[in-house]
Gaussian input, Z-matrix of N, CA and C with variables (Angstrom, degrees):
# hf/3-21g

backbone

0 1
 N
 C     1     B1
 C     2     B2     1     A1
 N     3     B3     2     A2     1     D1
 C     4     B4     3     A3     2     D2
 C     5     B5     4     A4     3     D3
 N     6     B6     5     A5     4     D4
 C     7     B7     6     A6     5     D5
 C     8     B8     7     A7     6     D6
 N     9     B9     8     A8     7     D7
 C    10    B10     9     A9     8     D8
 C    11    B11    10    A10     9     D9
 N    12    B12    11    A11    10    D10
 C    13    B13    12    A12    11    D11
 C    14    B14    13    A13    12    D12
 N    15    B15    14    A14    13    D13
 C    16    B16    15    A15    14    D14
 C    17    B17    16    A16    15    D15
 N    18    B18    17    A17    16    D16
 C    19    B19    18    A18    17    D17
 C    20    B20    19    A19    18    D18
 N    21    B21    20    A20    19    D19
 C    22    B22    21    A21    20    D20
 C    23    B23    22    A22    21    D21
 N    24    B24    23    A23    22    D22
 C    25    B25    24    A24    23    D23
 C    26    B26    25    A25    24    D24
 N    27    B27    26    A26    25    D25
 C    28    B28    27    A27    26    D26
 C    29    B29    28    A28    27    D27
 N    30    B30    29    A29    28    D28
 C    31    B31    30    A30    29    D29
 C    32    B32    31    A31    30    D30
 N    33    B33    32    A32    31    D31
 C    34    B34    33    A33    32    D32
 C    35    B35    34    A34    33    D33
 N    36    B36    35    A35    34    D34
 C    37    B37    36    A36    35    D35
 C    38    B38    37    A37    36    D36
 N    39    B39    38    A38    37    D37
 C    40    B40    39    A39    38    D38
 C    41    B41    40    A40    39    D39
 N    42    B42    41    A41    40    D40
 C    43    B43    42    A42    41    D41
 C    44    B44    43    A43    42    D42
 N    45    B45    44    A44    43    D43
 C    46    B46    45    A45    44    D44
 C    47    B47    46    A46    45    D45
 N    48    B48    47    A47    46    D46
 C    49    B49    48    A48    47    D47
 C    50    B50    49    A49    48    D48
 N    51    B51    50    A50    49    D49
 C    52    B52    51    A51    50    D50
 C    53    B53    52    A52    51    D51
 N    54    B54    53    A53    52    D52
 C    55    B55    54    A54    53    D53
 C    56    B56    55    A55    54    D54
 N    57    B57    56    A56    55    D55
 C    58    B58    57    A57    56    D56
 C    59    B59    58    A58    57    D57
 N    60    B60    59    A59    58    D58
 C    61    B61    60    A60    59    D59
 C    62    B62    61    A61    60    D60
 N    63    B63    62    A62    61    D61
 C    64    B64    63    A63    62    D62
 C    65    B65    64    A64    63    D63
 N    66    B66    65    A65    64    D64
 C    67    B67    66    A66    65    D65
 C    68    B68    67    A67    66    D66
 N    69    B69    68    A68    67    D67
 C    70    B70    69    A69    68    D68
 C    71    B71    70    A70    69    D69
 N    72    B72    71    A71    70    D70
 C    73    B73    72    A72    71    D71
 C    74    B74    73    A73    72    D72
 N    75    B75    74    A74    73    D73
 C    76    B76    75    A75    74    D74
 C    77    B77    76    A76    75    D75
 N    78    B78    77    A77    76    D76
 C    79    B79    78    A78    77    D77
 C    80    B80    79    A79    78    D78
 N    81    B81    80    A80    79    D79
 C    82    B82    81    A81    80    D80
 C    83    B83    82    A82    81    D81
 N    84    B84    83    A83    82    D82
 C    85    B85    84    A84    83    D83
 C    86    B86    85    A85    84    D84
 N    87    B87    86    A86    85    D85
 C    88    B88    87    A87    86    D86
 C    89    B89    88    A88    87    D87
 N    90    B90    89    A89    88    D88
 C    91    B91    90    A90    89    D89
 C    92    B92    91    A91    90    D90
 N    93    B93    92    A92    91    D91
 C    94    B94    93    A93    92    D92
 C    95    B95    94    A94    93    D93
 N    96    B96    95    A95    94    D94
 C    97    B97    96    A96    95    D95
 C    98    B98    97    A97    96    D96
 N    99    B99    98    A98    97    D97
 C   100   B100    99    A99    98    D98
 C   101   B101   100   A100    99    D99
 N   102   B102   101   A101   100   D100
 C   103   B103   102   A102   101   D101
 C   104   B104   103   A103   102   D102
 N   105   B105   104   A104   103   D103
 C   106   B106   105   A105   104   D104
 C   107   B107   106   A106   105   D105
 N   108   B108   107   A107   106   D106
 C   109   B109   108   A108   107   D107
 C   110   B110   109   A109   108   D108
 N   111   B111   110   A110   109   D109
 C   112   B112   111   A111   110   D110
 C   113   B113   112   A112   111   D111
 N   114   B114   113   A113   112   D112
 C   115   B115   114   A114   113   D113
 C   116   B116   115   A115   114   D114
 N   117   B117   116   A116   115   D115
 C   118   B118   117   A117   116   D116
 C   119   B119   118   A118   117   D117
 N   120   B120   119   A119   118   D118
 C   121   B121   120   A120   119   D119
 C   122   B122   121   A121   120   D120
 N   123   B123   122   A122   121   D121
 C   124   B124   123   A123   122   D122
 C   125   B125   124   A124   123   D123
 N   126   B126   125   A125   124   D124
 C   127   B127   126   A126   125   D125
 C   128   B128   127   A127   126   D126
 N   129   B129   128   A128   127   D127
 C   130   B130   129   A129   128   D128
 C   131   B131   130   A130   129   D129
 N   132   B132   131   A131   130   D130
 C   133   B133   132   A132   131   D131
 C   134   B134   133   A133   132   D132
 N   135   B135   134   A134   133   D133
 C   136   B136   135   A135   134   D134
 C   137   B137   136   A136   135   D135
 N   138   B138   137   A137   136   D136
 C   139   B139   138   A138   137   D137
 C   140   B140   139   A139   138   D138
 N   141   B141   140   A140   139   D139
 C   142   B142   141   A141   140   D140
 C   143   B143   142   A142   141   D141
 N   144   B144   143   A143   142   D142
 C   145   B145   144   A144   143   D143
 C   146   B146   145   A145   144   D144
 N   147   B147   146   A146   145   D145
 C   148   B148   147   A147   146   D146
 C   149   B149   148   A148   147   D147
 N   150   B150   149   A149   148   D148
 C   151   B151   150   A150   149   D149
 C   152   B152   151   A151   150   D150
 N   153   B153   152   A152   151   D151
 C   154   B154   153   A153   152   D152
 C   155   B155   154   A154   153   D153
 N   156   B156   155   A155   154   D154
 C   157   B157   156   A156   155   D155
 C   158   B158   157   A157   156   D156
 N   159   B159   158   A158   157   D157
 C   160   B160   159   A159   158   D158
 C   161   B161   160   A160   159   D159
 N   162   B162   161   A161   160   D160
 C   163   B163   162   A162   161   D161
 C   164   B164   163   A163   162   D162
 N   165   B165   164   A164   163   D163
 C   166   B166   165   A165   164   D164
 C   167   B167   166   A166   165   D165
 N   168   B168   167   A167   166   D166
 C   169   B169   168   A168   167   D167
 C   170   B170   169   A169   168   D168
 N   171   B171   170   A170   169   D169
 C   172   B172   171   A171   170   D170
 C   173   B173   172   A172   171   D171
 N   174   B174   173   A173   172   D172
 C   175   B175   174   A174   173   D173
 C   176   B176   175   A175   174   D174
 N   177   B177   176   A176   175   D175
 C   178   B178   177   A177   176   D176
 C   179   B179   178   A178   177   D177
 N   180   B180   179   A179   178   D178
 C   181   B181   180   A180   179   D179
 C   182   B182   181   A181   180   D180
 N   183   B183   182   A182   181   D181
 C   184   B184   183   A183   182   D182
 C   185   B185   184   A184   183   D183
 N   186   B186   185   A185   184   D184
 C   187   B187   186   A186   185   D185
 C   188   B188   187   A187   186   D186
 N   189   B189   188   A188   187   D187
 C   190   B190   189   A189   188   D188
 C   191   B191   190   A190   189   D189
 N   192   B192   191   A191   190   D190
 C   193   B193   192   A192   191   D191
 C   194   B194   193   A193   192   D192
 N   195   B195   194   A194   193   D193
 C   196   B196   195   A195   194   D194
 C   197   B197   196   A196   195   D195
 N   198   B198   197   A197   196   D196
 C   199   B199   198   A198   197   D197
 C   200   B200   199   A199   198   D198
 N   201   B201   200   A200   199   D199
 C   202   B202   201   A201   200   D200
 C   203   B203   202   A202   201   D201
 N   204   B204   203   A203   202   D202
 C   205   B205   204   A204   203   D203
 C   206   B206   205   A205   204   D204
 N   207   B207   206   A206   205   D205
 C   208   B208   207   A207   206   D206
 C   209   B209   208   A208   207   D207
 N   210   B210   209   A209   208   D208
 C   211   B211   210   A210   209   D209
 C   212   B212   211   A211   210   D210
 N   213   B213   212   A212   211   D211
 C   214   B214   213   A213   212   D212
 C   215   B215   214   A214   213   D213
 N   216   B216   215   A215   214   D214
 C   217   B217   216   A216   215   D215
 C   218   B218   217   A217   216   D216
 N   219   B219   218   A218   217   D217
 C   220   B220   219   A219   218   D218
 C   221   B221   220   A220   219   D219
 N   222   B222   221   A221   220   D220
 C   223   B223   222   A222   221   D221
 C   224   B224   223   A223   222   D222
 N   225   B225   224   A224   223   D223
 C   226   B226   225   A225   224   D224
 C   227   B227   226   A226   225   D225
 N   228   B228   227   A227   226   D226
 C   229   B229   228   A228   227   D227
 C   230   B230   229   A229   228   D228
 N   231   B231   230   A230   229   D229
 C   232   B232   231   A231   230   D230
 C   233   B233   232   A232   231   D231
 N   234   B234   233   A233   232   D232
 C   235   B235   234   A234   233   D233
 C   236   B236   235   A235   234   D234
 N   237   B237   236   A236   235   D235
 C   238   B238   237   A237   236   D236
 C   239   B239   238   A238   237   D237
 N   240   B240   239   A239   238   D238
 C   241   B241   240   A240   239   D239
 C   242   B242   241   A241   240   D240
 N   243   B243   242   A242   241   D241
 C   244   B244   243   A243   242   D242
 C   245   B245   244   A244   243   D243
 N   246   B246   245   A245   244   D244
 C   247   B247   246   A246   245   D245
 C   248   B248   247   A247   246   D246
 N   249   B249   248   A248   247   D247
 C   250   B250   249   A249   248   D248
 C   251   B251   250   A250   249   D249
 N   252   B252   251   A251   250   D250
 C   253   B253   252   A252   251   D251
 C   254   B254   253   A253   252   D252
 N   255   B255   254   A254   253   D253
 C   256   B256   255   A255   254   D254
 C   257   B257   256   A256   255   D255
 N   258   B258   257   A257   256   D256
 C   259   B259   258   A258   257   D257
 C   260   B260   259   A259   258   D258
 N   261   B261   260   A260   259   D259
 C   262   B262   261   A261   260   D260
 C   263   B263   262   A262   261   D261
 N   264   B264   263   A263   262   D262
 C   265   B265   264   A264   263   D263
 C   266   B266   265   A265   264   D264
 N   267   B267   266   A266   265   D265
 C   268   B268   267   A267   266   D266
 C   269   B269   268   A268   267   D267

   B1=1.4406
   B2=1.5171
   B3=1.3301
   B4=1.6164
   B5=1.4932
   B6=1.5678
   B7=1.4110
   B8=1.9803
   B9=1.0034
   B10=1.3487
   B11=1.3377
   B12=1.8690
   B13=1.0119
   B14=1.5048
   B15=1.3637
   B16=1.7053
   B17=1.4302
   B18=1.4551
   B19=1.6805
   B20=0.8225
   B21=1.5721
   B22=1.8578
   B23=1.5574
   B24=1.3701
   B25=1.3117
   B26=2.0021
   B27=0.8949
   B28=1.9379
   B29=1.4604
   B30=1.0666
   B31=1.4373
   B32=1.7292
   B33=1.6947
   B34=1.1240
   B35=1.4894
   B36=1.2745
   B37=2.0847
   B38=1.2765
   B39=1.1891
   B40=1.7500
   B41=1.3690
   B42=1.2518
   B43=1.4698
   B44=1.4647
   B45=1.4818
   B46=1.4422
   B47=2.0920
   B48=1.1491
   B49=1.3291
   B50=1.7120
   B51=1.1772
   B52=1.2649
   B53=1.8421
   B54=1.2965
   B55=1.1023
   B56=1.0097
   B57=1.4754
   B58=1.7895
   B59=1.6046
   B60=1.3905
   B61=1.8614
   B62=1.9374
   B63=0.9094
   B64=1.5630
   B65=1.9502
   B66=0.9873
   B67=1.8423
   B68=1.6362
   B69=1.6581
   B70=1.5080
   B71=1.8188
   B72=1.1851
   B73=1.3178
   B74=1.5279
   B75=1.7893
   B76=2.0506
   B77=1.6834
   B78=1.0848
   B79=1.0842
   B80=2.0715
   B81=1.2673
   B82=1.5554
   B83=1.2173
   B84=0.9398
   B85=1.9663
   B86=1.4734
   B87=1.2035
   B88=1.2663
   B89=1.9333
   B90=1.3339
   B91=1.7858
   B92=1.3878
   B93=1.2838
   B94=1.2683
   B95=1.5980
   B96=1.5571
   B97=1.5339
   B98=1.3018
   B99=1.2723
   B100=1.7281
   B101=1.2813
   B102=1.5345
   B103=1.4654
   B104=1.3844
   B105=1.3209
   B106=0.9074
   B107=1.7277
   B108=1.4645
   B109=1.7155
   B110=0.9900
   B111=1.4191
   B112=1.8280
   B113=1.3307
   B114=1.0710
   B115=1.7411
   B116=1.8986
   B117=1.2759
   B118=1.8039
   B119=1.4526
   B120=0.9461
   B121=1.6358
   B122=1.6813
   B123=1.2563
   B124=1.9299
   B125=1.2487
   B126=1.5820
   B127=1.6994
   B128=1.1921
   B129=1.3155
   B130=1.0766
   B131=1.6053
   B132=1.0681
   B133=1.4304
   B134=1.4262
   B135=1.1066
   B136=1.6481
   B137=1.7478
   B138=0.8938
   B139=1.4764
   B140=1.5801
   B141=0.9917
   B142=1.0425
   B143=2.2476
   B144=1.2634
   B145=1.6159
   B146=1.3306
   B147=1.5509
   B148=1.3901
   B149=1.5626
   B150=1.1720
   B151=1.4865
   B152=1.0318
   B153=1.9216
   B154=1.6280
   B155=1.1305
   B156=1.4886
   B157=1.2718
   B158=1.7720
   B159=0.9431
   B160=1.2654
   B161=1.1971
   B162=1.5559
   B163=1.7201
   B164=1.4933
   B165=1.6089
   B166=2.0075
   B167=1.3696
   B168=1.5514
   B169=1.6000
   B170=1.8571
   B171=1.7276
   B172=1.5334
   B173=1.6342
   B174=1.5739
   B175=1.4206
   B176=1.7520
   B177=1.3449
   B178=1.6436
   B179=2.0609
   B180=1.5291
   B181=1.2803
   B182=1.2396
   B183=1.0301
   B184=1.5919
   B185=1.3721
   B186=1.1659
   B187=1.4653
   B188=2.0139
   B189=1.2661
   B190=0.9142
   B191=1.9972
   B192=1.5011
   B193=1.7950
   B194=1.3448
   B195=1.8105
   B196=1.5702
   B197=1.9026
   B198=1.1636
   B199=1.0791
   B200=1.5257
   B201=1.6247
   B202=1.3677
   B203=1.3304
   B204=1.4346
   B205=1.7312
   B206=1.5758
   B207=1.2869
   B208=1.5423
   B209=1.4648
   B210=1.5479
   B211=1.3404
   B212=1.3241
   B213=1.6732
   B214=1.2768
   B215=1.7471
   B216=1.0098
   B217=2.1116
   B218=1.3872
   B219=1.7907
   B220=1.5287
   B221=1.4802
   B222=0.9334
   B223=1.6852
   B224=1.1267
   B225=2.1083
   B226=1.3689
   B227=1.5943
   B228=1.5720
   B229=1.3975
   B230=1.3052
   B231=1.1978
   B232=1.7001
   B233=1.5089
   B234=1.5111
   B235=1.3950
   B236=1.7943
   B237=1.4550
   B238=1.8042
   B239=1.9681
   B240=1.3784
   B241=1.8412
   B242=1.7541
   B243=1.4278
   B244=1.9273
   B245=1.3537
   B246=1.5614
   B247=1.2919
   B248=1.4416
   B249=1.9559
   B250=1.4226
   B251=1.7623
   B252=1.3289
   B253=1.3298
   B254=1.5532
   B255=1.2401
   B256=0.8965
   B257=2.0527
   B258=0.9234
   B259=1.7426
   B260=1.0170
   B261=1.3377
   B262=2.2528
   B263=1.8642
   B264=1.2822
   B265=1.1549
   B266=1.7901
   B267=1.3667
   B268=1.2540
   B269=2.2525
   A1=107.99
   A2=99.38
   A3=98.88
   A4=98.65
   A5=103.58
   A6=122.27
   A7=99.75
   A8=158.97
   A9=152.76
   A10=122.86
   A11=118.33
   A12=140.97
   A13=102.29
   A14=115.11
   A15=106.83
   A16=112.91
   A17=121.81
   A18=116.03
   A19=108.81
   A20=95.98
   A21=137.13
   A22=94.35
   A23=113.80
   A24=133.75
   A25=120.05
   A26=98.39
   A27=79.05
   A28=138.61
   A29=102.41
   A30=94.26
   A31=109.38
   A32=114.18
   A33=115.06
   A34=99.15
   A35=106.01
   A36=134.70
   A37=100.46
   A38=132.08
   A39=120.82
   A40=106.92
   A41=123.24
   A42=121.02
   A43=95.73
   A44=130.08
   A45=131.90
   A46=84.50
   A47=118.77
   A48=121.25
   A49=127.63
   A50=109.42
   A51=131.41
   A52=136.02
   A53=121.72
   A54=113.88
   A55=93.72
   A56=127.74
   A57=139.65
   A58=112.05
   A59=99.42
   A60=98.36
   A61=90.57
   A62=107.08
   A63=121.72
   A64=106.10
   A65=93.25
   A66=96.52
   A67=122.15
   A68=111.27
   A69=96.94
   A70=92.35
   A71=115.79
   A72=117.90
   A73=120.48
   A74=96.50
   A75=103.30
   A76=98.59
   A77=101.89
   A78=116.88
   A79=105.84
   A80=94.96
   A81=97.50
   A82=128.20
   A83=123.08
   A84=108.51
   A85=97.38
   A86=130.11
   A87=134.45
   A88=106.98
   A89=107.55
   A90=115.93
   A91=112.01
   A92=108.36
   A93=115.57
   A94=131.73
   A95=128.44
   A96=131.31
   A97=99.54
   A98=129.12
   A99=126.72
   A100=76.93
   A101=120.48
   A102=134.16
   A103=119.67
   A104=108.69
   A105=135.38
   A106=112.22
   A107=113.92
   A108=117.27
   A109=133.18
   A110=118.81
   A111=143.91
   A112=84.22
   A113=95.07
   A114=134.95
   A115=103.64
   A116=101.75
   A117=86.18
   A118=118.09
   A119=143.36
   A120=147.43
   A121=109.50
   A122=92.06
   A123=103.15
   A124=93.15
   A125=108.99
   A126=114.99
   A127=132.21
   A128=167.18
   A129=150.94
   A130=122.83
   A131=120.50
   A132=128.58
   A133=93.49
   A134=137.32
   A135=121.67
   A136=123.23
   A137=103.48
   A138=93.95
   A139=140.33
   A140=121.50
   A141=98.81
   A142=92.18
   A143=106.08
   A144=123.95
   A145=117.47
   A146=102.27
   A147=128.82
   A148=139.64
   A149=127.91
   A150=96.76
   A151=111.39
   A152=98.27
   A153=130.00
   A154=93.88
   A155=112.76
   A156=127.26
   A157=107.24
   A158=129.25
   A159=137.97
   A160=107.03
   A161=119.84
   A162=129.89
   A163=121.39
   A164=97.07
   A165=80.36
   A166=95.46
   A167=83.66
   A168=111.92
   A169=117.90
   A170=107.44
   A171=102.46
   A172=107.17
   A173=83.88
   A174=91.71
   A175=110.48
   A176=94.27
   A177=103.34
   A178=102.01
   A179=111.09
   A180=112.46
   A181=130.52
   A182=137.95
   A183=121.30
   A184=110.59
   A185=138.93
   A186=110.55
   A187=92.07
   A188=128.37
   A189=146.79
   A190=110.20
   A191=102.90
   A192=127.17
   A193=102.64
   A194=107.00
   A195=121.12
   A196=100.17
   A197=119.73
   A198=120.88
   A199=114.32
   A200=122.42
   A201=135.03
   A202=89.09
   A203=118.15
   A204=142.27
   A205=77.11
   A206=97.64
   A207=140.80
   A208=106.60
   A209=106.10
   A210=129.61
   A211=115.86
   A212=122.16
   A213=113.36
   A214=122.15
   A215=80.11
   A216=102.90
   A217=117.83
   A218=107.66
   A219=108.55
   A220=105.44
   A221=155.32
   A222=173.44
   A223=102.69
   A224=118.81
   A225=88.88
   A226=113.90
   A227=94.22
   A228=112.33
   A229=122.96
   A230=118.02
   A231=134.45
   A232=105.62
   A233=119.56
   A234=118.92
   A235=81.43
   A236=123.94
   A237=134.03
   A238=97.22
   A239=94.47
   A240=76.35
   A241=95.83
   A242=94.87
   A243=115.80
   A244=85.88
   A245=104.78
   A246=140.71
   A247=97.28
   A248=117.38
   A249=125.32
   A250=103.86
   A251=119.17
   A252=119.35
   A253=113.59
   A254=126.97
   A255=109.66
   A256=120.86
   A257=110.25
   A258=117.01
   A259=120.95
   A260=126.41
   A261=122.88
   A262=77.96
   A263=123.27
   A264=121.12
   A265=107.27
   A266=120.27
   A267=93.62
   A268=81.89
   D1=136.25
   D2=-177.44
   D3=-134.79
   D4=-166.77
   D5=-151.56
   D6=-127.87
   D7=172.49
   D8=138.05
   D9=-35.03
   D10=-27.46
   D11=-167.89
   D12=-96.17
   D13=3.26
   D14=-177.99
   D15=70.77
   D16=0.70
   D17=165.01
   D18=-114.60
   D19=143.40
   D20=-175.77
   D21=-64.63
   D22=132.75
   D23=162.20
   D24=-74.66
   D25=65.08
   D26=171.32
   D27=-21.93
   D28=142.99
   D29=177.57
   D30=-159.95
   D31=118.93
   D32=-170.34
   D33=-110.22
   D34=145.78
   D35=-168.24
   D36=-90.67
   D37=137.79
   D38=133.30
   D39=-123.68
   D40=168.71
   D41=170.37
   D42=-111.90
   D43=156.13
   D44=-124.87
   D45=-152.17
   D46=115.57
   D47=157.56
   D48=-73.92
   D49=-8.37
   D50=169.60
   D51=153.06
   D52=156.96
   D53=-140.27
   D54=-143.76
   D55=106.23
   D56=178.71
   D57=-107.15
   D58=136.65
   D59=165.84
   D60=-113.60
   D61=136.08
   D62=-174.12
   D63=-86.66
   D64=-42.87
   D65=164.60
   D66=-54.81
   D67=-19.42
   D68=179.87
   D69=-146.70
   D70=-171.61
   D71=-169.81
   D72=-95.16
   D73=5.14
   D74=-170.71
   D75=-81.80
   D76=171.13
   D77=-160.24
   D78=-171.14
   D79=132.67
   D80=165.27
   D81=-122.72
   D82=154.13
   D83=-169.39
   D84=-136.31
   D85=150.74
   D86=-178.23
   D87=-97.34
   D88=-4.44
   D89=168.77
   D90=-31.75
   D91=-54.46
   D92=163.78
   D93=-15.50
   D94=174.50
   D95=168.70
   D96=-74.94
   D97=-28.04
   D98=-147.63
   D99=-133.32
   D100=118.47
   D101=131.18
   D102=-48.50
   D103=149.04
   D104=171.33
   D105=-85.35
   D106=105.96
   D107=151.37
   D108=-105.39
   D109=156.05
   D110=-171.78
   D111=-116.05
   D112=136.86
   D113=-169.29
   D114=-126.37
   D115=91.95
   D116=162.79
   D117=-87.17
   D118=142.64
   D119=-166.36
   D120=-160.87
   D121=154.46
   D122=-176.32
   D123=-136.52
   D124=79.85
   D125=159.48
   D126=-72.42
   D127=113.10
   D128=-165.40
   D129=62.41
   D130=12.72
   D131=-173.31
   D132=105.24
   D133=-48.77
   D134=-165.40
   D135=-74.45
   D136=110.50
   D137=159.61
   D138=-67.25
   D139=137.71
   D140=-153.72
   D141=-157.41
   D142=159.79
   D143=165.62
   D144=-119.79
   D145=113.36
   D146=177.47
   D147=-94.72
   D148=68.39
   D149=-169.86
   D150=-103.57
   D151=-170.20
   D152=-138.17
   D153=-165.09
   D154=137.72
   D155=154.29
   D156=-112.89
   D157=130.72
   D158=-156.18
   D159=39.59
   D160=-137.45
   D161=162.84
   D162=-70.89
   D163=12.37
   D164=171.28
   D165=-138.55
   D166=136.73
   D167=164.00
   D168=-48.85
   D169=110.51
   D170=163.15
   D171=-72.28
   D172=129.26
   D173=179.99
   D174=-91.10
   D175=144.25
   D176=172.00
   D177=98.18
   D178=-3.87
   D179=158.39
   D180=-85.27
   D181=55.13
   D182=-165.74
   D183=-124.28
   D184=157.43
   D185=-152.54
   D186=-152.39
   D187=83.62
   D188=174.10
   D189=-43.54
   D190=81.78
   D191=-179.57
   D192=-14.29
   D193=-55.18
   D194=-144.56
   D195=-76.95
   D196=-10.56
   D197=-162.47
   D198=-132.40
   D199=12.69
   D200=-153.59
   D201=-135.87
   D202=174.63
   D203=-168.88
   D204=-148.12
   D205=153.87
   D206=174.36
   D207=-155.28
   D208=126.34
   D209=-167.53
   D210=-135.30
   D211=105.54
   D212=-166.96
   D213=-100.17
   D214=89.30
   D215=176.05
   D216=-23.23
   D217=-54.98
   D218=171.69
   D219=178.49
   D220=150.72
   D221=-135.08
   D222=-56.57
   D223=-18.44
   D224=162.29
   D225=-153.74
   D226=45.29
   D227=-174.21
   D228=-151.39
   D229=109.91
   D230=-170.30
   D231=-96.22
   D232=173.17
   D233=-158.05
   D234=-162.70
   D235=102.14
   D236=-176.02
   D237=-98.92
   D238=92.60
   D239=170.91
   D240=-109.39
   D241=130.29
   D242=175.37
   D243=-137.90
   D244=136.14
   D245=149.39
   D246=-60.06
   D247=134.06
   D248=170.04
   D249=-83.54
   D250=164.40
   D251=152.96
   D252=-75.90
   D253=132.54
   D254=169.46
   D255=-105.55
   D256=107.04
   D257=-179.06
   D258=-38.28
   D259=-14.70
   D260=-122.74
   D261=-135.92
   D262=-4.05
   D263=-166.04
   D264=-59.06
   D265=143.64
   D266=-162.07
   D267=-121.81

């Protein structure tokens, strides 16, 4: 994958034991056949964390780098707190 500029985009994998938004009650778990991955990527200038469970995008995960904390718990456990936008704001 490239860019207009002829550079390769990076892109680092993890596989994900589970995946909470604390604002509502969903939840994803990688228990499942199909793990769950976090995708770091720098699309368009933004960096950003994406996941996927197989080839489809969970929607409503995406976790905007520039505006998030990442906190590393221990060798194999991270802790992503991002504030959501919220739309519905009245």
């Amino acid at each position: 994958m490239g860019d207009s500029t002829g550079h390769k985009h990076k892109h680092l994998e993890l596989t994900l034991a589970a995946v909470s938004e604390l604002s509502s009650s969903s939840s994803v778990s990688s228990s499942s056949s199909t793990p769950v991955i976090a995708r770091f990527s720098a699309d368009d200038g933004v960096a950003a964390l994406r996941f996927h469970q197989g080839s489809e995008f969970i929607d409503g995960l995406n976790v905007d780098l520039g505006t998030s904390q990442l906190f590393k718990l221990g060798p194999l456990q991270s802790l992503c707190v991002s504030e959501s936008a919220d739309t519905n704001k009245e």
